[in-house]
C-alpha positions in Angstrom: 0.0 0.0 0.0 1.2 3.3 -0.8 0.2 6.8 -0.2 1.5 10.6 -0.8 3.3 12.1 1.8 3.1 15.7 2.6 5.4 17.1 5.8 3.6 19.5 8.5 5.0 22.7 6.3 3.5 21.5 3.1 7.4 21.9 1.5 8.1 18.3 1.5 5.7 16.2 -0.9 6.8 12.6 -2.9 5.1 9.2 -3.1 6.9 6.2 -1.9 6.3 3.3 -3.6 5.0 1.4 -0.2 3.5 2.6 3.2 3.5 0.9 6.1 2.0 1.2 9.8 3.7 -1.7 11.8 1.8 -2.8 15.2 5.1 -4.4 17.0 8.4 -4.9 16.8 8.2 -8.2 15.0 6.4 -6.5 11.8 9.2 -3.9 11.8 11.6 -7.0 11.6 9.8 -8.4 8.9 9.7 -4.8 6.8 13.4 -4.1 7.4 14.2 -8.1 5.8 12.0 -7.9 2.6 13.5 -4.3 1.9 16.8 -6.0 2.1 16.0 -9.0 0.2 14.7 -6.6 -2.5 17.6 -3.8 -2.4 14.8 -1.3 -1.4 15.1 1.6 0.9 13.2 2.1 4.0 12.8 5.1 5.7 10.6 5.6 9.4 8.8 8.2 9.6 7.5 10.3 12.4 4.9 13.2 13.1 6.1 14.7 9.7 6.8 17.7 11.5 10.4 18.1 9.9 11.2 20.5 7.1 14.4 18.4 6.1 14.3 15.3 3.3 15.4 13.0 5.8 12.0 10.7 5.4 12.2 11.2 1.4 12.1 7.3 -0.3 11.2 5.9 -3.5 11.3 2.8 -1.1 8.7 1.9 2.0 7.5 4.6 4.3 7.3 3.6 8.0 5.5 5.2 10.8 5.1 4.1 14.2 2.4 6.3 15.5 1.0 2.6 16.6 3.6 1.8 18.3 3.4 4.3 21.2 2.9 4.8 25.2 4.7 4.1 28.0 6.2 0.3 28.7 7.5 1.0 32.1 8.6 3.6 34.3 10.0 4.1 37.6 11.1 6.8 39.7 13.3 8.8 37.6 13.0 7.5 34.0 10.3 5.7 31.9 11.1 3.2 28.8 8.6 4.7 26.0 7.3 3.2 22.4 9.0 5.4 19.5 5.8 6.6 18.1 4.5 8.4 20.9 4.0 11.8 20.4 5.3 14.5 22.4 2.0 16.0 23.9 0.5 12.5 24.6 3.6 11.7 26.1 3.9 14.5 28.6 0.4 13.6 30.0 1.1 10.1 30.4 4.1 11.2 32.3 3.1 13.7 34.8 -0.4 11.6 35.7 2.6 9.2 36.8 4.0 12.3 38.6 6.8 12.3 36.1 8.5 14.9 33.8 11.2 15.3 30.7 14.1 17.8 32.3 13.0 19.6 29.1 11.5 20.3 25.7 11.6 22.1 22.5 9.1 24.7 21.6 6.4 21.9 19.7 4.9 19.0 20.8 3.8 17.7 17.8 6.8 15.2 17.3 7.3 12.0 18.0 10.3 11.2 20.7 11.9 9.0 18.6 12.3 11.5 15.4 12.5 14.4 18.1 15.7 12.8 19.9 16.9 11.3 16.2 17.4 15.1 14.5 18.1 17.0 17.5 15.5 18.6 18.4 16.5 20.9 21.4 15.0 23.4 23.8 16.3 26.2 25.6 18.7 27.2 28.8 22.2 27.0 29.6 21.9 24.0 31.8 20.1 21.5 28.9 20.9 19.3 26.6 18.7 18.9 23.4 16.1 16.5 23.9 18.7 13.6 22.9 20.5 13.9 26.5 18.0 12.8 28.2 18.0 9.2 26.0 19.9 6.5 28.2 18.9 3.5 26.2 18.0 3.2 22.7 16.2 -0.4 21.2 16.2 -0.9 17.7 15.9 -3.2 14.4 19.2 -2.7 12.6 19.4 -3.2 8.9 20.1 -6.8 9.3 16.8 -7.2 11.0 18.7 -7.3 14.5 16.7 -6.4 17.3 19.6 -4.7 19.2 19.8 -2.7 22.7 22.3 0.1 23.3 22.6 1.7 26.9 25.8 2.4 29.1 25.8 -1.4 29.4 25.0 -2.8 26.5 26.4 -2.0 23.3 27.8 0.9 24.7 30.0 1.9 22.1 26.8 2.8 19.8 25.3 4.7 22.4 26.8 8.5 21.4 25.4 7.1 17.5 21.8 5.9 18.9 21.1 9.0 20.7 20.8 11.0 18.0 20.8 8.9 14.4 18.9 10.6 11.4 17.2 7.0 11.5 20.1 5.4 9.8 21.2 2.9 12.4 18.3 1.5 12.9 14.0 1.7 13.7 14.4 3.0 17.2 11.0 0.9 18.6 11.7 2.0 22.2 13.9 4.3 24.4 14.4 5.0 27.8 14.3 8.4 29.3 16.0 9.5 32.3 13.3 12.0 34.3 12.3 14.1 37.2 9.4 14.3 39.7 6.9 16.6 38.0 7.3 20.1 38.9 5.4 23.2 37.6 7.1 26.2 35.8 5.8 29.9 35.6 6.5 31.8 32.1 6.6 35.4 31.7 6.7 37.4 28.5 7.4 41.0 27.9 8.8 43.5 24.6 12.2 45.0 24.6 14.3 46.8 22.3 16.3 44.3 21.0 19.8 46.5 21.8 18.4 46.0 25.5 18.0 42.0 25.1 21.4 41.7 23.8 22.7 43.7 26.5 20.9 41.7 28.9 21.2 38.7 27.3 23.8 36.8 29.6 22.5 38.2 33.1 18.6 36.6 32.5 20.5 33.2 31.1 22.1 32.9 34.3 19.3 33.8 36.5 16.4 32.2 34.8 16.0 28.2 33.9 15.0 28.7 30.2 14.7 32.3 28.6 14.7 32.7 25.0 14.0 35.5 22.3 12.6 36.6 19.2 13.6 39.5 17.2 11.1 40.5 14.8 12.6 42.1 11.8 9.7 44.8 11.3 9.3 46.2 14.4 13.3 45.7 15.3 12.0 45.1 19.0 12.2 41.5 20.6 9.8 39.1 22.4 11.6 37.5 25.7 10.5 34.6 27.5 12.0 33.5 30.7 10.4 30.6 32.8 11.4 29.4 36.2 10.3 26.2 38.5 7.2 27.8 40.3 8.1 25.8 43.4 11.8 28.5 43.3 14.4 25.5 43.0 17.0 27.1 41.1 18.1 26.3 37.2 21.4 24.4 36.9 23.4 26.9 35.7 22.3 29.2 37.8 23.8 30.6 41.1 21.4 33.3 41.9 17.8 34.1 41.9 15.9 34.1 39.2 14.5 37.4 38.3 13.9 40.7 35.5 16.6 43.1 35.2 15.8 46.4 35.4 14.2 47.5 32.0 14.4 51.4 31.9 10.2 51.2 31.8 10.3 48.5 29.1 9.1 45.7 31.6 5.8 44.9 31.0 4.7 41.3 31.5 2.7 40.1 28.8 1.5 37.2 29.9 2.3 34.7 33.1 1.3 31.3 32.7 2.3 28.1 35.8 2.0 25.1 34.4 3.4 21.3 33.9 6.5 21.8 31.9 4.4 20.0 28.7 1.8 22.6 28.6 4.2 25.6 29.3 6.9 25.2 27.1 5.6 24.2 23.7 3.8 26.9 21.7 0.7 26.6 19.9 1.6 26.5 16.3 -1.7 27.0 14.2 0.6 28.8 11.6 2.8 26.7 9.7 6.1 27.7 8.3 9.2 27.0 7.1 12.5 27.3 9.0 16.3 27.2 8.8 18.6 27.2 12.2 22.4 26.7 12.9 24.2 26.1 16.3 26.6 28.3 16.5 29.1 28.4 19.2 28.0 30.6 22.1 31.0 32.9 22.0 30.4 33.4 18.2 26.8 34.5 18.6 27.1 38.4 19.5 29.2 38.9 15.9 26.6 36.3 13.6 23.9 37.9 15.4 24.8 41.3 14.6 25.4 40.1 10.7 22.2 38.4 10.2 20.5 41.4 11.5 22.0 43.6 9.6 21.5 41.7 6.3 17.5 41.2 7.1 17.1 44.5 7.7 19.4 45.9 4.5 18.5 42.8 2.1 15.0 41.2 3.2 13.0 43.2 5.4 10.7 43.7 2.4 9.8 39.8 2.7 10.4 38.5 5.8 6.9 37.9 7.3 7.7 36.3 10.7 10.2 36.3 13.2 14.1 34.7 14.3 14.5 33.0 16.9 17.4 32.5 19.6 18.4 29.6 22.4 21.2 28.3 23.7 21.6 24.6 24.3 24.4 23.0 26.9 27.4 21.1 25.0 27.3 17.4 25.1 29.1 14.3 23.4 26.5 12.5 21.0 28.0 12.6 18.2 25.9 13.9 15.4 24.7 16.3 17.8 24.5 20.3 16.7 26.3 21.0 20.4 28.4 18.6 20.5 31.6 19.4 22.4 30.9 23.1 23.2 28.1 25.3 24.2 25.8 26.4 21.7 23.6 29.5 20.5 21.2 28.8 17.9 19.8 31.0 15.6 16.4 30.6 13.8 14.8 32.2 10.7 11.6 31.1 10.2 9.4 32.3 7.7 5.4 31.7 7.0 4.9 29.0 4.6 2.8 31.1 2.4 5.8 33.1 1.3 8.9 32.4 -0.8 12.4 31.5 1.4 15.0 30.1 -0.2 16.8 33.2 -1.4 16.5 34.5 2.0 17.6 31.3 3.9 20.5 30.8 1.6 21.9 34.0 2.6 21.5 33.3 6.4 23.1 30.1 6.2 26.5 31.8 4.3 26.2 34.9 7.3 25.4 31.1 10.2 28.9 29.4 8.1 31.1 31.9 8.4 30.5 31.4 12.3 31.3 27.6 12.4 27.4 27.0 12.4 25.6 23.3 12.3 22.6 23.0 10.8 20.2 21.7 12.9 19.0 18.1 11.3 15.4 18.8 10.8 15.2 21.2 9.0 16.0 23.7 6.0 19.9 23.4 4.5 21.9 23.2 1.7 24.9 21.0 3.1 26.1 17.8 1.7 28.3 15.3 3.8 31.2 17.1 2.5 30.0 20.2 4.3 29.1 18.5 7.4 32.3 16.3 7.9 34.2 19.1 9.1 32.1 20.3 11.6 31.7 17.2 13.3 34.2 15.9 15.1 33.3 12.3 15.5 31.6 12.1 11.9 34.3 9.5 11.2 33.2 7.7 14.0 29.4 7.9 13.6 30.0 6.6 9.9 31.8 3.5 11.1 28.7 2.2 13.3 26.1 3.2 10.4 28.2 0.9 8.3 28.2 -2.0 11.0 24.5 -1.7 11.6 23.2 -1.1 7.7 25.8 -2.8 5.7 23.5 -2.9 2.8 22.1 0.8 3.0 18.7 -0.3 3.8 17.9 3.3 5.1 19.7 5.1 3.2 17.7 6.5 1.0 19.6 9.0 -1.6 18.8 11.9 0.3 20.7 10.6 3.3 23.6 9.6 0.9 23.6 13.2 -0.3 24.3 14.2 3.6 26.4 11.3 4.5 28.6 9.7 1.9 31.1 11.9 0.5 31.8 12.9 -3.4 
């Protein structure tokens, strides 16, 4: 059976030549064997939200959205079905009295695409959403059914966290958790020469605070949210609090919630989006650039808004932060409108400041691009050739990104 395929932002359409919805892990099996026997490609498929071609086959289509829900949990972590999406998730969760340390601004995903392209939230003291995998189950492309943690397998476990989907069909993965805890956002305008000057001091005294500058006005939108029980942030050794803002401080909105209901956004309007991870101490000087080029090059057209976080470093090894902390950057543009010509330029301004696309959405690199920037791409490489000797998921798309000219 077969069917078109058309991704959340309407920018990624094809038809692969078979669809499939497996129930368990033993239909996966069974798909991943006859696409080898045949020389097919296979590619698993989340929630769709993903701007990227990652998913793109002339080959079998797999989603797992009914293979989802919690298997087990405990005190601290939960072991969870790949399909299960984001928002479903978090309720599952905190009825258990349970939480993720943290999330990225949608809920739409699935975990196991979420954690396989990155996706990342905000605050100096997190990780993107891969950091918080501790064990990874999946069918290889030999039809293996294989388990990676810190005890088994352990070797693959900085390539399962976070694997485009070419190691494997991630079925389950663990989570490590907290006790569920409520967090209280708050929302106010500011010039955007006063964000950037205050930029640092409300990272380190708020848990999560992130920004958008909106190219028409040339004012900014900051978020900050903090535990409403007071515990302090990780990276923080203070209070949380406001700086003084010379009358600008005028909180737009204050919300205390669960930490699934306050940090996604509701995203009725779709778009399109390109972001890069910069390194943190790069970001005042790419900021500044892609600024000034929106505002002298594409004001005219730029409908929405760009977006900035910062992510803690870590050692997965296709991850955006890995090895340093990271800044990213955001353009993101309605989906109505034209945005190639304008992405194109902010990813030559987000290269010249040693930038990593992030994996799920808009670029232009190939995998001679990307080897530089990552330092264990050798590495990562060596385990998706152990684990797919016959390129079952690798789709041309993926070659394009990972096998070099």
């Amino acid at each position: 059976m077969s069917r078109p395929f058309v991704n959340w932002s309407g920018s990624l359409a094809f038809t692969p030549s078979g669809y499939a919805e497996p129930a368990d892990e033993d239909e996966v099996r069974e798909l991943v064997l006859r696409a080898r026997e045949s020389g097919n490609t296979l590619r698993p498929v989340g929630s769709g939200h993903s701007s990227s071609p990652l998913v793109r086959t002339d080959g079998t289509l797999v989603s797992l959205h009914r293979m989802a829900g919690v298997i087990d949990k405990d005190s601290d972590r939960a072991t969870v079905r790949g399909g299960s999406r984001l928002k479903e998730l978090g309720e599952g969760l905190y009825k258990a009295g349970l939480a993720m340390e943290n999330l990225g601004d949608v809920d739409y995903q699935s975990i196991a695409g979420a954690t396989a392209t990155g996706t990342h939230g905000t605050g100096l003291g997190f990780g993107n959403l891969s950091t918080q995998v501790s064990e990874v189950r999946l069918v290889t492309g030999t039809g293996e059914v294989l388990d990676v943690s810190a005890t088994r397998n352990s070797d693959l476990l900085p390539a399962a966290r976070l694997s485009l989907g070419v190691l494997g069909v991630v079925t389950q993965l663990t989570l490590d958790l907290q006790t569920r805890y409520d967090l209280s956002r708050r929302t106010w305008c500011a010039p955007v020469e006063w964000t950037l000057d205050h930029l640092a001091d409300l990272q380190h005294t708020n848990r999560n605070v992130d920004f958008y500058w909106y190219p028409r006005s040339d004012l900014t939108q900051i978020r900050t949210m903090n535990r409403a029980d007071g515990a302090s942030a990780p990276s923080s050794t203070s209070t949380s609090r406001t700086p003084k803002t010379d009358g600008w401080y005028a909180p737009r909105e204050l919300e205390v919630g669960p930490t699934h209901r306050t940090i996604p956004q509701n995203r009725k309007l779709r778009f399109e989006e390109i972001e890069y991870m910069l390194p943190s101490e790069a970001f005042p000087f790419c900021f500044a650039e892609v600024r000034r080029r929106i505002l002298r090059r594409h004001r005219r057209i730029v409908g929405w808004r760009v977006l900035v976080r910062s992510i803690a470093a870590d050692d997965i090894w296709l991850s955006n932060a890995y090895g340093r902390p990271t800044t990213a950057i955001a353009c993101l543009q309605n989906a109505s409108l034209p945005y190639e010509e304008y992405f194109r330029d902010m990813e030559a301004v987000f290269r010249q400041y040693g930038g990593r696309p992030h994996w799920g959405k808009k670029h232009w690199l190939t995998a001679d691009d990307l080897r530089p920037l990552f330092p264990r791409w050798d590495d990562f490489q060596a385990a998706r050739r152990r684990l797919d000797p016959d390129g079952v998921f690798l789709a041309p798309d993926l070659a394009r990104l990972l096998e070099e000219a």
